[in-house]
C-alpha positions as CSV (number, residue, x, y, z in Angstrom):
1,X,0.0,0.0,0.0
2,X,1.5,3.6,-0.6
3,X,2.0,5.6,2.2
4,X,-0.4,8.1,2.2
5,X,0.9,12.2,0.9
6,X,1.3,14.4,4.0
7,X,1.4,18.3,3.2
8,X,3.5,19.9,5.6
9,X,1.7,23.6,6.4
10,X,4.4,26.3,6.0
11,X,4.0,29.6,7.6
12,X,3.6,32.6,5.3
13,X,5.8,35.2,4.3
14,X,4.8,38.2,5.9
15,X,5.4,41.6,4.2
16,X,4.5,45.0,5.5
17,X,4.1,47.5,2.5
18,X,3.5,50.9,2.5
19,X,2.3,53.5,0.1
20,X,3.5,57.3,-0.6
21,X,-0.5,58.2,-0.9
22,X,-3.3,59.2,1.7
23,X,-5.8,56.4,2.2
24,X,-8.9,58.3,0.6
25,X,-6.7,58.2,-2.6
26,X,-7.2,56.3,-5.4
27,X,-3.7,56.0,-5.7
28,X,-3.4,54.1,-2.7
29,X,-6.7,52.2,-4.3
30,X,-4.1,51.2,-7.5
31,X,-1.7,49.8,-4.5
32,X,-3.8,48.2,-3.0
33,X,-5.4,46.1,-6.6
34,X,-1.2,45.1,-6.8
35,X,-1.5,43.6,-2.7
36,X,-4.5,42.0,-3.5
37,X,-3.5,40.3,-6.3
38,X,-0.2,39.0,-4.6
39,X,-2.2,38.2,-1.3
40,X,-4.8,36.2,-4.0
41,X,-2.2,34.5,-6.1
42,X,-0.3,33.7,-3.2
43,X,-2.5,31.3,-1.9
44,X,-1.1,31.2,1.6
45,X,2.5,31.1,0.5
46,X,3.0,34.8,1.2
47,X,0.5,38.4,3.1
48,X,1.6,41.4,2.3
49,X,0.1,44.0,4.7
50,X,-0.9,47.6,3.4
51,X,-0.5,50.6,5.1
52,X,-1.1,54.7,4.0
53,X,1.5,57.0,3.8
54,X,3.1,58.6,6.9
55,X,2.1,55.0,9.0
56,X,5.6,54.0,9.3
57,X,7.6,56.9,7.7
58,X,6.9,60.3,5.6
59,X,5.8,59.8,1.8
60,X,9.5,61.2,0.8
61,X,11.4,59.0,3.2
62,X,9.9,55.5,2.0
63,X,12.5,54.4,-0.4
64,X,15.2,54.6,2.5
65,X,13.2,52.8,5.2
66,X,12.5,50.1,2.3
67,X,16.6,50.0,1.7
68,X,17.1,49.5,5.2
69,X,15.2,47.1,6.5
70,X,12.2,49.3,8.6
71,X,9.6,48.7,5.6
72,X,9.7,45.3,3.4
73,X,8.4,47.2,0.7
74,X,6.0,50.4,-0.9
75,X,4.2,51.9,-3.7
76,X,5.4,55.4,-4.8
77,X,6.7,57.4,-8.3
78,X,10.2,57.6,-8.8
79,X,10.3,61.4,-9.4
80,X,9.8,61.4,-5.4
81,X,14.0,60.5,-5.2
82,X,14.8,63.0,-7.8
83,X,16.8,64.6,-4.9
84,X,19.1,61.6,-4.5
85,X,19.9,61.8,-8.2
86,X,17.8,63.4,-11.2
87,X,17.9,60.6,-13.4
88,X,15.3,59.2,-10.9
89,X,12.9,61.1,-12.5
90,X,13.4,60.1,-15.9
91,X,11.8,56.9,-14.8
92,X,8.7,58.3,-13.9
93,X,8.4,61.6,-15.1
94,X,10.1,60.9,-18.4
95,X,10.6,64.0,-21.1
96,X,7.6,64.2,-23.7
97,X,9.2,63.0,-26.6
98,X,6.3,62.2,-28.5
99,X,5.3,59.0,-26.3
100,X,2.7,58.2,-23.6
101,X,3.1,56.2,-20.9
102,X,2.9,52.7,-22.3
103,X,5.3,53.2,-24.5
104,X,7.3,54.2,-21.5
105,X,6.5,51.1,-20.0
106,X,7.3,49.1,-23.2
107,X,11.1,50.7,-23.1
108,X,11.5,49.9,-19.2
109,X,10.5,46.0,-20.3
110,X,11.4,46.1,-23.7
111,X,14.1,49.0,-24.7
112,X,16.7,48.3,-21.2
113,X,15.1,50.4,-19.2
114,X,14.9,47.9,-16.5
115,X,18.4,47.5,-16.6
116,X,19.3,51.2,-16.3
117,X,16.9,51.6,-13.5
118,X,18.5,48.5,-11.9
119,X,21.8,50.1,-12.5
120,X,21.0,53.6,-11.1
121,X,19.5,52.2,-8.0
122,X,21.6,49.0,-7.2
123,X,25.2,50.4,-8.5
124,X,25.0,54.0,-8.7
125,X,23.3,55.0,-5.5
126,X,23.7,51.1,-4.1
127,X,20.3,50.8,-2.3
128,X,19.1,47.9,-1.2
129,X,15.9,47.9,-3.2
130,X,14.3,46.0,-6.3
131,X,12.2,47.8,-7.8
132,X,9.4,47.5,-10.5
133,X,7.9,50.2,-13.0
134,X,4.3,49.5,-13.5
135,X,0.7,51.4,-14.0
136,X,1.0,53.9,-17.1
137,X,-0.5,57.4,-16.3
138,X,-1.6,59.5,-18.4
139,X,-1.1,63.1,-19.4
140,X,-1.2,65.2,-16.2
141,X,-3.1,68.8,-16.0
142,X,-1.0,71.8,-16.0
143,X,-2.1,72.2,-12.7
144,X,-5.0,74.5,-10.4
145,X,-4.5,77.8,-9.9
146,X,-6.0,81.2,-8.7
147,X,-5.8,83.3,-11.8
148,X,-5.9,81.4,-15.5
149,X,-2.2,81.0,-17.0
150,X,-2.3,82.8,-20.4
151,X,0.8,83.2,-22.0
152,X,4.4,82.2,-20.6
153,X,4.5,85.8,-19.0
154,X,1.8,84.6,-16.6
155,X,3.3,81.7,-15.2
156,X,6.9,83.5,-13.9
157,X,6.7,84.3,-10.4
158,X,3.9,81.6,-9.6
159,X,4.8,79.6,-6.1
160,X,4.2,76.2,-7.8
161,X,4.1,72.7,-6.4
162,X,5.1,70.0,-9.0
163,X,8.3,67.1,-8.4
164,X,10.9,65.7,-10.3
165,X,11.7,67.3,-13.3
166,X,8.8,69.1,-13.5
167,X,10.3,71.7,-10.7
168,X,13.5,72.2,-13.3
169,X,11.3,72.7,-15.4
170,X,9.1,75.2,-13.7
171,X,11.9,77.0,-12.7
172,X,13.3,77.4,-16.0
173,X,10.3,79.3,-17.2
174,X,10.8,81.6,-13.6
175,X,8.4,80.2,-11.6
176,X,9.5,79.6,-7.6
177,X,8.8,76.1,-7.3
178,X,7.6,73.9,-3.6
179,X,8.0,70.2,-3.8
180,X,5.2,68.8,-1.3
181,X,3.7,65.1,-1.1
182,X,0.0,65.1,-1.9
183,X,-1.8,65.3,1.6
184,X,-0.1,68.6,2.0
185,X,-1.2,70.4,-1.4
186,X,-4.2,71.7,-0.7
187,X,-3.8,73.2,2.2
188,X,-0.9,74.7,1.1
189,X,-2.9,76.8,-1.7
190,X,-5.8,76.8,1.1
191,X,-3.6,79.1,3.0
192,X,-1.6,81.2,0.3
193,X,1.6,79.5,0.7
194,X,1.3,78.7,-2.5
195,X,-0.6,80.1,-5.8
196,X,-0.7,76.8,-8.0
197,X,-0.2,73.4,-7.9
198,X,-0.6,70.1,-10.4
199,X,-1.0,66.5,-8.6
200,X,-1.7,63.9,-11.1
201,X,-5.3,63.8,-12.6
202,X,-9.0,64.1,-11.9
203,X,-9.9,61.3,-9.8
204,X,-6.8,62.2,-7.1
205,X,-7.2,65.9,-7.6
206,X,-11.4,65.7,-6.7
207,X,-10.9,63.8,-3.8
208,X,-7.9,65.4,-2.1
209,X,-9.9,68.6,-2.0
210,X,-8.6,71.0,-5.2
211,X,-11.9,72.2,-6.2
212,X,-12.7,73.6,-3.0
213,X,-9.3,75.8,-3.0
214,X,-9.4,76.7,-6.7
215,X,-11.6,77.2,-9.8
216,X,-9.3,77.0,-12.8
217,X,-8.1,73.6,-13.6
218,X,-5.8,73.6,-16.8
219,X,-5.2,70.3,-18.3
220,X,-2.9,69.4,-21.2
221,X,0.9,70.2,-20.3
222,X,4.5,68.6,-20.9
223,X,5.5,69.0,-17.2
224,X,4.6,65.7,-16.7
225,X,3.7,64.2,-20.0
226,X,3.4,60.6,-18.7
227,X,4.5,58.8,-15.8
228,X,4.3,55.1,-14.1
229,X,4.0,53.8,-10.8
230,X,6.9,52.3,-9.0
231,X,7.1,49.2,-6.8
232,X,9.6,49.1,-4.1
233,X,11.3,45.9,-1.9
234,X,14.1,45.6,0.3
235,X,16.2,43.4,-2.2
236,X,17.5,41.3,0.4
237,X,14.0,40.2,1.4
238,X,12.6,39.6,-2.0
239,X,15.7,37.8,-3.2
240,X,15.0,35.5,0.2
241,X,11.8,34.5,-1.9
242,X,11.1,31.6,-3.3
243,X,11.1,31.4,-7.0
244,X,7.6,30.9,-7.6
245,X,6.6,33.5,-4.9
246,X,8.8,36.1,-6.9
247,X,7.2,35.4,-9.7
248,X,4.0,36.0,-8.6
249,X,5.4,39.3,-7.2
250,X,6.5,40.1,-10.5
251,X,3.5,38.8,-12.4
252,X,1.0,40.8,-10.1
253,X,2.9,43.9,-10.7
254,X,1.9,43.4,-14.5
255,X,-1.9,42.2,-13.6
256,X,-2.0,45.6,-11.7
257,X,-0.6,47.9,-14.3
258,X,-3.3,46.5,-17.2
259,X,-6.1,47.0,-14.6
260,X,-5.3,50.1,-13.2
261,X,-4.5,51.6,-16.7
262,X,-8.2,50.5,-17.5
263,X,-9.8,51.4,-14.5
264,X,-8.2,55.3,-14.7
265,X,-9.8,55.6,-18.1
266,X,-13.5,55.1,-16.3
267,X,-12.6,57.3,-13.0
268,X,-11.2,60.1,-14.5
269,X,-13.5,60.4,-17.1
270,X,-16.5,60.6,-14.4
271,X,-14.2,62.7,-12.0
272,X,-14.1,65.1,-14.5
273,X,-17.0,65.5,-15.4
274,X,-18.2,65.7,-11.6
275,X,-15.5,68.6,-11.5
276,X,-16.9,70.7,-14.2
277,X,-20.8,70.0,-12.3
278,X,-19.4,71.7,-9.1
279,X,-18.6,75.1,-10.7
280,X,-14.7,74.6,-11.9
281,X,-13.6,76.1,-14.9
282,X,-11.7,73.5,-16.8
283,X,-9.4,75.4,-19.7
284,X,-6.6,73.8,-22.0
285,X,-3.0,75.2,-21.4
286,X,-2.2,77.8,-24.1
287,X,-0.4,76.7,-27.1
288,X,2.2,79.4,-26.0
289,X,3.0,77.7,-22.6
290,X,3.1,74.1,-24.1
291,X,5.8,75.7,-26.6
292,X,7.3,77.0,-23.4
293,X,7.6,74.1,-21.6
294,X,9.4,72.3,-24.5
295,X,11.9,75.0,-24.7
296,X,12.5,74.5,-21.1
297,X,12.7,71.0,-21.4
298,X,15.7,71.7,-24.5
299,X,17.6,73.4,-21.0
300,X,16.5,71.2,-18.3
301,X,18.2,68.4,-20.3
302,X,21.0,70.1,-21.4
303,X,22.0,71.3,-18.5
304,X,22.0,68.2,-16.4
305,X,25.7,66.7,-17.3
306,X,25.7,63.7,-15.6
307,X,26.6,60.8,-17.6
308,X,24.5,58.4,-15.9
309,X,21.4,60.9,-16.8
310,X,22.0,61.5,-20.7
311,X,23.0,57.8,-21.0
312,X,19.1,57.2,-19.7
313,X,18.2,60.0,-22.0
314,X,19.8,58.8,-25.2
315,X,18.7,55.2,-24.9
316,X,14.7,57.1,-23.8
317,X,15.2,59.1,-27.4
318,X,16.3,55.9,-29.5
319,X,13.5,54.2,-28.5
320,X,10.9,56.9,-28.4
321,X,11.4,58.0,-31.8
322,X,11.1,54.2,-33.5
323,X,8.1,53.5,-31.5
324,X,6.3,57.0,-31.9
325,X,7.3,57.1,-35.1
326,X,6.1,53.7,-36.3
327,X,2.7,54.5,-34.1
328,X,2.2,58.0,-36.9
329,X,2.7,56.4,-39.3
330,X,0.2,53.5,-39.0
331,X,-2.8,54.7,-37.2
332,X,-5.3,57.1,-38.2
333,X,-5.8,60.3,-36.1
334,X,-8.4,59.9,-33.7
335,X,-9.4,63.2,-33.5
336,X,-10.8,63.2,-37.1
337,X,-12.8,60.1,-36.0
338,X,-13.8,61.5,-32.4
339,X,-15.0,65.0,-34.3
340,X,-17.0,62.3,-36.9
341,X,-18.8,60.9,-34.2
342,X,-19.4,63.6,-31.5
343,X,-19.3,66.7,-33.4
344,X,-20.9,68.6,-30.7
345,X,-18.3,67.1,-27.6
């Protein structure tokens, strides 16, 4: 007779995970679709615990407490280290040459931008952190302010909040920039500290309180042309995994960044539209200030000589300009199509 199977119960790994974003959020909501999913897949085998920004450490300090040890792991953007070194940014809050934000993501897992990120963050700043790139954002407003922005004259002078790149940005076109995590925006403007401010889109922007601090919300802008999430672990933990608990990890990361990308189109579009109902005046950025902001960006990356940073950039340019090129020249613009179908949107 065969001796019967015995399944030995093993304990499960037990992460604790936090995010850069209040709970209320839905930012924290995208981190916690990627906890679930591991949780889910896991099947026992590993719980990751999610907690809100500020739980354990401030938004700005979680990519240290993950390095050493006091967090196991988070969800944040990369431009949020752009003060340990800029080409942080670049991973995130990539210049607008021409691509969105898949096609960002499609060069960090297609075009080596994994391995530069790996190589910034592993041998450049040598943190103890594996990180992943996930969740394609889209096009973030120009931002809410007091008084619209009408020309490139208007914006100089402006106390602005904005991160990463973005702030070189701002302050190339004279503007006195404030870099604050996003529970601290509104009451910033709230109490004149500072005049405008961008976050990231409608759904985060509704929720965190902009339209009760301001009634001119310009959308369209190349401060932050697209962007993706970032998933954080202390390297010495995840590499402790298992194989097949990795993988999942890794896997889950990609579920997320399909679902969220989906689920932003249907919550911004009704955020928006639940904006405009409460009285806020919603106004595209001037042609005049878009051509501003790519001038600036001509500077901004100019003027950054570090080698690591251009090497990013170069191998960002190669890639943007086969895939947006190749993207013009086979599809059909959609605004003649949109314009066919809802000629009175």
């Amino acid at each position: 007779m065969a001796a019967p199977a015995v399944v030995s119960a093993q304990a499960p790994v037990r992460l604790k995970f936090q995010s850069t974003w209040p709970n209320k959020d839905i930012f924290h909501e995208f981190a916690s679709d990627f906890v679930k999913r591991v949780n889910d897949m896991g099947a026992g085998r590993i719980q990751i615990e999610l907690l809100q920004a500020g739980a354990v450490v401030p938004a700005f300090q979680l990519i240290d407490a993950v390095s050493t040890g006091v967090l196991d792991g988070g969800h944040g953007v990369a431009a949020y280290w752009y003060g340990k070194n800029k080409a942080f940014s670049l991973f995130g809050t990539a210049p607008p040459f021409g691509w969105n934000a898949n096609q960002l993501l499609a060069w960090i897992k297609y075009g080596g931008g994994q391995q530069l990120y790996d190589e910034l963050v592993q041998g450049v700043l040598k943190l103890n952190v594996q990180g992943f790139l996930t969740g394609p954002m889209p096009t973030q407003p120009f931002g809410w302010f007091k008084k619209e922005i009408t020309s490139p004259e208007d914006f100089k002078g402006q106390k602005y909040r904005t991160v990463g790149l973005g702030a070189d940005l701002a302050k190339e076109m004279g503007a006195a920039v404030t870099i604050l995590p996003g529970g601290e925006i509104v009451p910033a403007i709230d109490r004149g500290l500072i005049d405008g401010a961008e976050f990231n889109n409608p759904s985060s922007d509704k929720v965190l309180g902009f339209p009760d601090v301001s009634k001119i919300y310009m959308v369209q802008s190349y401060h932050q042309a697209l962007e993706c999430f970032e998933i954080l672990f202390n390297k010495r933990k995840f590499d402790s995994l298992p194989p097949e608990v990795q993988a999942i990890v890794r896997y889950a990361a990609e579920a997320a960044s399909a679902d969220m990308s989906w689920k932003a189109q249907d919550r911004y579009s009704k955020d928006l539209e639940a904006i405009k109902a409460a009285g806020v005046k919603v106004i595209p950025t001037p042609k005049s200030v878009l051509e501003a902001q790519l001038a600036a960006w001509d500077k901004v990356i100019a003027n950054t000589q570090d080698p690591f940073f251009q090497k990013v950039i170069e191998s960002q340019k190669g890639f943007a300009k086969r895939v947006v090129g190749m993207t013009r020249e086979m599809e059909a613009p959609r605004d003649l199509a949109y314009e066919h179908f809802f000629p009175q949107a």
